[in-house]
N, C-alpha and C positions, 0 to 999 in steps of 0.2 A: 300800396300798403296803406290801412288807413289808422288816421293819427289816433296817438291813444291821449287818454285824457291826463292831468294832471294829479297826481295822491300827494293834495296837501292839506286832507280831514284829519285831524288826528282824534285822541279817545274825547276829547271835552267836545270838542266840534260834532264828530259823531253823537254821542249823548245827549246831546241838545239836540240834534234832527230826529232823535228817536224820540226822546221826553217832549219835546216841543210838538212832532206830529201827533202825540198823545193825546197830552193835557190841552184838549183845547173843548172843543165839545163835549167829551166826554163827562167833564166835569161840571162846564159853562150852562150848559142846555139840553142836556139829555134828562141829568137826575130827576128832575121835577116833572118830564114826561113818564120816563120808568117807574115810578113810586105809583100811577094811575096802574099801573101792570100789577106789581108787584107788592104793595105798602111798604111797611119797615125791612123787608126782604129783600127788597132791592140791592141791599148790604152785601149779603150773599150771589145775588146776578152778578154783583162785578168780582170776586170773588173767583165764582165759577166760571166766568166768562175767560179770569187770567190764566186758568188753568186750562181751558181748552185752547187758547191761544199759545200757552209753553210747548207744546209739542212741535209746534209749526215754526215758532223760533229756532228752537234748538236745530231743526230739521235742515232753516235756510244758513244758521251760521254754520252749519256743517260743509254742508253747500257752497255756502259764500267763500269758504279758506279752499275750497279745493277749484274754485272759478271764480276769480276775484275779477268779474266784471263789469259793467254796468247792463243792468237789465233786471236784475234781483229775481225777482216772481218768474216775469215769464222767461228770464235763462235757464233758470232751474228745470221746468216745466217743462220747455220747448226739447231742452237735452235730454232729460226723463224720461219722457212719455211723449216724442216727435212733436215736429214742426204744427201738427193741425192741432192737438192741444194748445202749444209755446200758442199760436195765433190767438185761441181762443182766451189765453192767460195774460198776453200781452194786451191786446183791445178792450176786454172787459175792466182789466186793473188798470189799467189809463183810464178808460171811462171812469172806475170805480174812484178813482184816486179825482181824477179831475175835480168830478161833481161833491168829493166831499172836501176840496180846498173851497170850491166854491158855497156849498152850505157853511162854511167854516166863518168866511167873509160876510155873507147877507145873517146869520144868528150874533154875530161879535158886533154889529151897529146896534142894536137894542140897547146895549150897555151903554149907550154914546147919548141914547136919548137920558138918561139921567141927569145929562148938563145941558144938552144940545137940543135944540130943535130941528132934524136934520132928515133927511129925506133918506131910506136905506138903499135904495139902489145905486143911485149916483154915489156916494160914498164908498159903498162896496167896489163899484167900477173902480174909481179913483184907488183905493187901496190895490185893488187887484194888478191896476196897471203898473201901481210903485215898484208891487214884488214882482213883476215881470221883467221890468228894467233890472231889478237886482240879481235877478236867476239870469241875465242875458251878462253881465258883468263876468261874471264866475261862480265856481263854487268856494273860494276860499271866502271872499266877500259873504254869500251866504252862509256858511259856516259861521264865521265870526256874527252878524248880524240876527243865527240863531242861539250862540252861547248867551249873547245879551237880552236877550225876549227870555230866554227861556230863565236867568238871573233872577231877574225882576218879577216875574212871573213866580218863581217857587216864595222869596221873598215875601208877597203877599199873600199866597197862598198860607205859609206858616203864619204870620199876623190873625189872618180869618181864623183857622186851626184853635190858633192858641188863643187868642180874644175871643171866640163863641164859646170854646167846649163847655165854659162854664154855668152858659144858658140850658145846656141839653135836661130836661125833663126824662124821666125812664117811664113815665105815662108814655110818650111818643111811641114807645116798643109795646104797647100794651096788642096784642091781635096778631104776635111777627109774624108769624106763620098761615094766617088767615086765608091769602092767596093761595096758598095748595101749592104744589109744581107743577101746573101748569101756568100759574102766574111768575113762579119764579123763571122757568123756561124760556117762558117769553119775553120777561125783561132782560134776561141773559142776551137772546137773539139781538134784542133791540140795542144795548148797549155794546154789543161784541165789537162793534167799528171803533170803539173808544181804543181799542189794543192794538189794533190793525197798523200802526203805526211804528210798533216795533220792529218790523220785518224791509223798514223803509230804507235800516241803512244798507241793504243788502243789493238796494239798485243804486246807490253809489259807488259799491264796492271796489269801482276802477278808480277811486279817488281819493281811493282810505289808503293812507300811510301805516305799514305793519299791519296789513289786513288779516292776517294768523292770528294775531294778539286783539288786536283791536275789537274787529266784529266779533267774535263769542261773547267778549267782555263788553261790547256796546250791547248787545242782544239783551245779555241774561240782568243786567245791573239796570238798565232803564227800565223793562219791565219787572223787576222785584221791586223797583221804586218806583216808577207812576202807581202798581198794584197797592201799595202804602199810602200813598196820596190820596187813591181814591176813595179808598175804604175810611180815613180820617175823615177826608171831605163829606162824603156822603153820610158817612154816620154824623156830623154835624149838623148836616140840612135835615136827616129825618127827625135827630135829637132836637132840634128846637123846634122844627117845623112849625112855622107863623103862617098866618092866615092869610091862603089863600096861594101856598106854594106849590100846590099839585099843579102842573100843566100850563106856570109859567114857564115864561121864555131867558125870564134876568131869573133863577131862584140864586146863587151863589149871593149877588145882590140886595135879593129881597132878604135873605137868612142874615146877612152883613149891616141893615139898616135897623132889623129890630136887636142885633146882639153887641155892636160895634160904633163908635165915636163918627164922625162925619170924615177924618183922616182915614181913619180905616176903610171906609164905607167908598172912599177916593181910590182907598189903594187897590180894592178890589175890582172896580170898575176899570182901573188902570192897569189892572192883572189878565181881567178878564180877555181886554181889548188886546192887549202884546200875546196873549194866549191865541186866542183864536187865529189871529194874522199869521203867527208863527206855526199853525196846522196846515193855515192855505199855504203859506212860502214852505214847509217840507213839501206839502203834498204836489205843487209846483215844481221842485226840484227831482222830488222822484219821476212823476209820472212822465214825464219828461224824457226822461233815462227810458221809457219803454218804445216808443219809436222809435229811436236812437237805437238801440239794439236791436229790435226787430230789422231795423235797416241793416245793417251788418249783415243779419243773415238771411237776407234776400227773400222777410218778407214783407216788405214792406219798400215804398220809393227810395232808391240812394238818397238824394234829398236830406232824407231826414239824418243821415250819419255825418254829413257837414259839420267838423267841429271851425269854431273861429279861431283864425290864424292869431289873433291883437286877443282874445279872452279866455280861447281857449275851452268855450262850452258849446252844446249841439245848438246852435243858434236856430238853427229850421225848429227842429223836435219842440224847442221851449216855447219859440213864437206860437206855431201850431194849437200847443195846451194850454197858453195864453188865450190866446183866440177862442178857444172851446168854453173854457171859463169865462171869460168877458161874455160872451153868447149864452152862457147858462145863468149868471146874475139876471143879464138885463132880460132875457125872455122864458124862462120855466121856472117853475115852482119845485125849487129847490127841496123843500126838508119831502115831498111825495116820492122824488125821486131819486134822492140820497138811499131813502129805506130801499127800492130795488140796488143799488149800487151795492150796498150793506151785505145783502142775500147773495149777491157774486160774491164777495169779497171772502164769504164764508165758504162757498164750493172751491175759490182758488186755495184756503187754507187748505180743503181736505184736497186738493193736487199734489198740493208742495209735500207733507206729508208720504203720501205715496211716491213721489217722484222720489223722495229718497230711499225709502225701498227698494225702487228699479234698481237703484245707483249700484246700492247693496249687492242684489243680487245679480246683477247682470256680469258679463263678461268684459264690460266696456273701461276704458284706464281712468280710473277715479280713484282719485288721493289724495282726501282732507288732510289737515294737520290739526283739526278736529272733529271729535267725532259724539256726537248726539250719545247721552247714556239713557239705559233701557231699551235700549234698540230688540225687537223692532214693537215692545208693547206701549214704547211712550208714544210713536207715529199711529199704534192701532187705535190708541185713546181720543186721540188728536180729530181722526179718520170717523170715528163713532160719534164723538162729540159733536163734531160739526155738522154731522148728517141731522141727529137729532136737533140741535138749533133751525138746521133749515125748514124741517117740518115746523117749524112755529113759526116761522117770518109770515105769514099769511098767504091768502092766493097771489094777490099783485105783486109782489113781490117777485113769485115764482114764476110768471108767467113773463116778469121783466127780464129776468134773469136766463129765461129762454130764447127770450127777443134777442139779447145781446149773442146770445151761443151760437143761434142761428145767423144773422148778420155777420160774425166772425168768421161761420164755414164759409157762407157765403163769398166772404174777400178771397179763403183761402185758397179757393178752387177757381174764383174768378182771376187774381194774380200770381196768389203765391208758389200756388202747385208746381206750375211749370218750371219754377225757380231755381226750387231743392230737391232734391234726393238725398235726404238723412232722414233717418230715425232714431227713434229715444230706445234711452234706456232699457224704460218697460215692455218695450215691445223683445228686445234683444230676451229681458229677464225671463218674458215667457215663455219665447220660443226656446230656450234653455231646458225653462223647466220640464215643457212639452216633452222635446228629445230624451232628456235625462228620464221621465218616466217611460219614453219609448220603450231606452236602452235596458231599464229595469223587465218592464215586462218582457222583451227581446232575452232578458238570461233567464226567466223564469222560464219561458216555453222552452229553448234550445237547453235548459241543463238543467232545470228543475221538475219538469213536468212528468207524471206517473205516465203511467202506460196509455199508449196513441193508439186506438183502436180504426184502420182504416178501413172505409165500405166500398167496392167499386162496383158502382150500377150502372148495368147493360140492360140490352132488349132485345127481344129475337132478331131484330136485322142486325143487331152489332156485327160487325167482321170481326176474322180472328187477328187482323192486321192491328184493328182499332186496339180488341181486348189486351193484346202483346204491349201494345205504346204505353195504356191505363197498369198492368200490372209493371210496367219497366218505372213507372213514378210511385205505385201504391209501395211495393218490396223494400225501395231503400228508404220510406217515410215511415213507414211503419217499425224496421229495423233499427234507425236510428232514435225512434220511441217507444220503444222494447215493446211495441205491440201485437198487434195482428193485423191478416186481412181478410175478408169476406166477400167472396165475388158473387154478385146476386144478378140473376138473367129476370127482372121482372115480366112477367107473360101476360099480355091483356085479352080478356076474352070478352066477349059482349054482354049486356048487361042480363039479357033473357039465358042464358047458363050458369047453372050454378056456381059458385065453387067449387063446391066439396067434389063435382063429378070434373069440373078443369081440373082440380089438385091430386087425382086418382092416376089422372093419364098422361104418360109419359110418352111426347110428339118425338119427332124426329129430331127434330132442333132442338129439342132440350138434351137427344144423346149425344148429339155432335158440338154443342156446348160441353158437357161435363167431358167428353173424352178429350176437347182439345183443352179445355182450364187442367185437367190433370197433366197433360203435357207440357203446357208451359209452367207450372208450380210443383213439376217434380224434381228439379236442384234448387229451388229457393230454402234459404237458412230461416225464412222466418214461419210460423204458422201460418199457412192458408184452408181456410176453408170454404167451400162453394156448391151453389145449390141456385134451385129456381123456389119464385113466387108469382102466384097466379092473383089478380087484382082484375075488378072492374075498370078503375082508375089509375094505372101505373103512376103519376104522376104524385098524387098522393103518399100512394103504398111507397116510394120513395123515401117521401119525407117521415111515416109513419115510422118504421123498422127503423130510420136512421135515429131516432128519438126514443122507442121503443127499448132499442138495445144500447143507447150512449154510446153511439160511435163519437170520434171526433172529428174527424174529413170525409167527405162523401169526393169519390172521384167521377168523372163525367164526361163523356166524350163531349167536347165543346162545342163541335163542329159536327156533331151525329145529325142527319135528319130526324130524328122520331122524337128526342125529348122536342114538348111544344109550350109555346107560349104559357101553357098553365103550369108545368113541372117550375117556369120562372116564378112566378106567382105563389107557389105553395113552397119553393123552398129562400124565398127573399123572406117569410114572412120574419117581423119584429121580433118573435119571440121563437124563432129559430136558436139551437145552442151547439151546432156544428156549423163546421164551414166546408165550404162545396170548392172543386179544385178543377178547373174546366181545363181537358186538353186540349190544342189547339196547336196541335203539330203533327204532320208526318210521318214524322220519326222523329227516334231519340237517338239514334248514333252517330258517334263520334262528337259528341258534346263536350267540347272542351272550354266555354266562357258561358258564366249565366251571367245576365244583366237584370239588375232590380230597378227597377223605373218608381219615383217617388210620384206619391197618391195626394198631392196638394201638401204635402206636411211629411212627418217621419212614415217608416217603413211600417207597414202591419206587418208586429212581430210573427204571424205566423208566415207570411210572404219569405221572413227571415230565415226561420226556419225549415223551410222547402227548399231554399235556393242553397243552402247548405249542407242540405242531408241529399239533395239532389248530387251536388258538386263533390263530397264525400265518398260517395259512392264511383264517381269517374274521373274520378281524380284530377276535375275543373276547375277552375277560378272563378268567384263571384267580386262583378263591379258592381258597384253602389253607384247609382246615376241619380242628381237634382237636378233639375233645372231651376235654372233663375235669369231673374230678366237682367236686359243688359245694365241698367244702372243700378244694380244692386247694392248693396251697401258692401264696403267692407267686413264688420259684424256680422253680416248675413253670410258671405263667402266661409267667414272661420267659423261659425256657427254648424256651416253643412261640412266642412271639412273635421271641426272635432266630431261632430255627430258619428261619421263614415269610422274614422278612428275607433269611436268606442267599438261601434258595430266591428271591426275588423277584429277587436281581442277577442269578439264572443265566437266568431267563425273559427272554423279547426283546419281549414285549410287559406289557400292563396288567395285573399280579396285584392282590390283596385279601386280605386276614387275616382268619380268623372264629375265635374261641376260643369255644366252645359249651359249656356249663353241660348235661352231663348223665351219670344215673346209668347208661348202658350207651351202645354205639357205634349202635343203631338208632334213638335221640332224634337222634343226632348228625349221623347218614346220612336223615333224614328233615329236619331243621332243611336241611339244604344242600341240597337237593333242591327246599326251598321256593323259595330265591331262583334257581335255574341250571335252564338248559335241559338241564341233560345233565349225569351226575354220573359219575366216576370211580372205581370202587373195586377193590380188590384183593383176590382169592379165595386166602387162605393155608392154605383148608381141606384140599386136597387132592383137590379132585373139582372138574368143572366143575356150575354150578350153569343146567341145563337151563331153568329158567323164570324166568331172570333173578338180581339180586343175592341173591334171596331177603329181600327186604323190600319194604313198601309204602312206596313212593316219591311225593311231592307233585306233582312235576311230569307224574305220569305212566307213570312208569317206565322214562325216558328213561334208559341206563346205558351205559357201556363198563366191561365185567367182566376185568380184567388178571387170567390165573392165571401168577403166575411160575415159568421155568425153575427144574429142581433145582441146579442148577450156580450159585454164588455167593449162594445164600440163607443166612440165618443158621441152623445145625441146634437141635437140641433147646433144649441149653444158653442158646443167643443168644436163644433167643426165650422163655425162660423169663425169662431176665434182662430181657428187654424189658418183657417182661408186669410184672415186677415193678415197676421206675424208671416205665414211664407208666401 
């Protein structure tokens, strides 16, 4: 069993990891870059930016009370929306997190140089390694050591606040709006990492005392207040704005020397410096907590889920993002590649978001003890928002931000895959929703549908064995859709005869066609009518009349010699709006079980409806058979067992459930065939399949072959999604 961590965060200790992962950059060294984006506007980029980032709060403290783990992002994510997400949400937000403790450390020595002559690297290192040893201690140590940074830190902050506003000029705002939105936009993108840090205490959540109470209230209260901070802040630096603050590095600084005493002007550099340290030791502490939990769940080395017996914290996991950090001071160019980290950080907001959607809707046991208000259009704002910032982060960014996604699958199919067998959420939520509109359209054909007009086309060699099998399926399909049926003998004559002189003369075979279709359609209860058609093209003239008159099933001897290759062809096509009903049986007596065999996904409702108005009629049982592979999920098992269920109300007589253990759908389609007289399947190939289902069948190769119309199937997309969820 492995150990769990210690919850001794409470709400000040929390609040300070949230406000202290904030205020650090956001404030120190961004402004004065955003103002080149944006001008006096940039007021409104953080602003806007707090509001695209509320959704994603709300979303994980929803989150957080109902999985108070450590792992925060990628627990969410990984449970959401499965394990190859979780991978990609845990790596990227480690990286992301890493690299922006580490810019946090190499921008927060500038401020050093106002007394010091000091070299930034070595220093940074130095500093990095301090908070390393203190994250190796514990998390109560780091808690406490962030209430005091962060003290001291607001402290001077109000000083600067309250000693400058009085500088502020309203010249400064003169042009606010000059940038347009796509200036504001783009300083929104740029500074959105400054908020990023709310969502931090959500990967300590295994450590927070009264995590119910705490995390909402650490979430919503830090971010309403750093979002105050900033906007005071900023609107100070634009209001005085002294020469030469665009695109410095110190501006907090530089706006503090021209509006503030030389005390002040101390305290701010002594602000700045506990600020930004206190960004790297949250972002330390968090990102930390994501190997750590990815170890847990097997994807990632055990290794890292090592907590220490004497301190009590993932000592591997810290060392590691130690490591990474010391490695990103001393050799990359930290603020190029923070901005890619930025552009991850913003596609993990729009996961987190949707992952709780899944939550929502899925069938899986999720029980906050809070719960996100405006659900679900405060997550679709969330979800929009951040799409839109990402289109402004620029190319390299985006192209960073792919690097990472790639290298992720990468791990996850090079270790991880083998590891797990679970799925999220999302995927459970769709295949939900998928079934659920199966089962809709399933009551609409079986008990809504107007009248079923059925066609069954023969050809002079048909036997009368064949035509008896075809009207023993067309009679009760038709009857159970208050329709009709039409028995059509299409006659092919060569192409040098005319018509009109084929359609004058009545062969032999066309009388011994009509005199035996009236023998077998003289005790049928439903309308039949029947007749011959003389065609160049049979093949065609099939599809034509079938079109012509709105039938809605053509029936088909499946297994006839004479339809060819081209009758596939002309009635597969896209914009086909019946469906074609292939026999491929013997005989039809004494059928007493139909089996439905699943098409990669739910039942085509008409399949439904056949294997029922079939069974109807002889007073049979229909079994509903999936297959699935042997390490299926749980989810996945109650998922095909409700599905079967609904289908079972809409049926009128005696169904049965099979869930079938196998690694492809021909175990699955041969297992049902053992038990049933007659098995049901669905050709979504695109061709008919001339010598039956194309598989060896137990009972025989007793089949009815459904190829569905083009009209209301799902296209590429849908059925790629299908193929994926089952």
């Amino acid at each position: 069993m492995p150990k769990e961590l210690e919850r001794d965060l409470g709400l000040f200790s929390v609040l300070a990891i949230s406000i202290g992962a904030m205020v650090g950059s956001g404030i120190f060294i961004l402004p004065a870059l955003a103002l080149e984006m944006a001008g006096p506007a940039v007021i409104l980029a953080y602003v806007l930016a707090a509001l695209i980032v509320l959704p994603a709060a709300l979303s994980k403290a929803e989150m957080a009370t109902a999985m108070p783990e450590a792992g925060g992002t990628y627990l969410y994510i990984e449970r959401g929306m499965g394990p190859l997400l979780g991978t990609i949400a845990g790596i990227g937000t480690w990286f992301a997190l890493s690299f922006k403790g580490a810019l946090a450390l190499v921008g927060g020595v500038p401020y050093l140089l106002w007394y010091f002559e000091l070299p930034i690297k070595p220093v940074a290192l130095v500093l990095a390694a301090v908070l390393i040893l203190v994250n190796l201690l514990g998390a109560k140590q780091t808690g406490r050591l962030q209430v005091g940074i962060v003290a001291i830190m607001l402290a001077a902050m109000i000083w600067f606040v309250g000693g400058s506003a009085g500088s502020i000029q309203s010249a400064s705002f003169d042009g606010f709006l000059a940038a347009g939105a796509g200036g504001i936009l783009e300083a929104t993108g740029f500074v959105f990492v400054s908020y990023a840090g709310v969502t931090k205490i959500a990967s300590v959540a295994e450590e927070i005392e009264d995590p119910d109470r705490v995390i909402p209230r650490g979430m919503i209260w830090s971010l309403g207040f750093t979002t105050l901070l900033y906007v005071l802040v900023v609107l100070v630096i634009v209001g005085v704005d002294p020469s030469g603050i665009v695109g410095s590095s110190t501006p907090v600084a530089d706006v503090a020397e021209a509006t503030m005493s030389t005390p002040g002007v101390a305290a701010v550099v002594i602000a700045a410096m506990l600020a930004l340290i206190s960004t790297a030791n949250a972002g330390l502490l968090s990102s930390s907590r994501y190997p750590f939990a990815m170890s847990r769940d097997d994807l990632a080395p055990p290794t890292f889920a090592t907590v220490s017996d004497r301190f009590g914290t993932p000592v591997t996991a810290i060392a590691l993002t130690g490591l990474v950090m010391l490695t990103l001071i001393a050799f990359v160019p930290i603020m190029s590649i923070a901005k890619l980290a930025s552009a991850f950080q913003i596609l993990v907001f729009v996961l987190i978001n949707v992952a709780l959607i899944a939550f929502r809707e899925s069938d899986i046991a999720y029980d906050p003890s809070y719960e996100s208000p405006l659900y679900p259009w405060m997550q679709g704002f969330g979800v929009l928002g951040g799409l839109v910032l990402l289109t402004q982060m620029g190319l390299i960014p985006f192209v960073g931000a792919i690097v990472i996604i790639l290298g992720s699958v990468g791990w996850y199919f090079a270790y991880a895959h083998r590891n797990v067998s679970r799925e999220g959420a999302v995927t459970d939520a769709i295949r939900r929703g998928i079934d659920q509109r199966a089962v809709e359209e399933t009551r609409s054909v079986c008990h809504d549908a107007d009248e079923s007009d059925v066609l069954v086309a023969l050809t002079e060699d048909t036997t009368a064995a064949a035509e008896e099998r075809l009207l023993d399926v067309a009679v009760p399909l038709a009857r159970a859709g208050n329709g009709t049926v039409t028995v059509v003998q299409f006659d092919q004559v060569p192409d040098q005869t005319p018509l009109s002189y084929a359609e004058s003369t009545l062969t032999e075979t066309d009388q011994v066609f009509e005199e035996r279709t009236a023998v077998l359609v003289e005790d049928t209860d439903v309308p039949v009518e029947y007749g011959e058609i003389v065609s160049h093209d049979v093949d065609r003239a099939v599809a034509n009349v079938a079109d012509l008159h709105g039938y809605d099933l053509v029936i088909v001897d499946e297994s006839g010699p004479t339809f060819t290759e081209g009758l596939a062809d002309v009635l597969m096509g896209p914009s086909r709006s019946f469906d074609v009903l292939g026999v491929d049986a013997e005989g039809l007596d004494d059928i007493d079980r139909f089996a439905l065999v699943d098409d990669g996904g739910p039942f085509d409702p008409q399949k439904v409806r056949i294997a029922n108005s079939l069974a109807m009629d002889r007073d049979a049982t229909v079994e509903f058979v999936h297959g699935i592979a042997p390490d299926a999920t749980d989810q996945r098992r109650h998922s095909v067992e409700t599905y079967h269920d609904e289908l079972a109300d809409l049926c009128s007589g005696p169904t049965e459930s099979a869930v079938v253990e196998s690694e492809d759908d021909a175990a699955a389609l041969l297992r049902a065939s053992r038990d049933a007289d007659l098995v049901v399947v669905a050709d979504t190939g695109g061709a008919i399949l001339r010598d039956g289902p194309g598989l060896d069948l137990a009972n025989g190769g007793n089949a009815l072959v459904l190829h569905p119309g083009g009209e209301g199937q799902p296209g590429l997309l849908g059925r790629l999604l299908e193929r994926f969820v089952y």
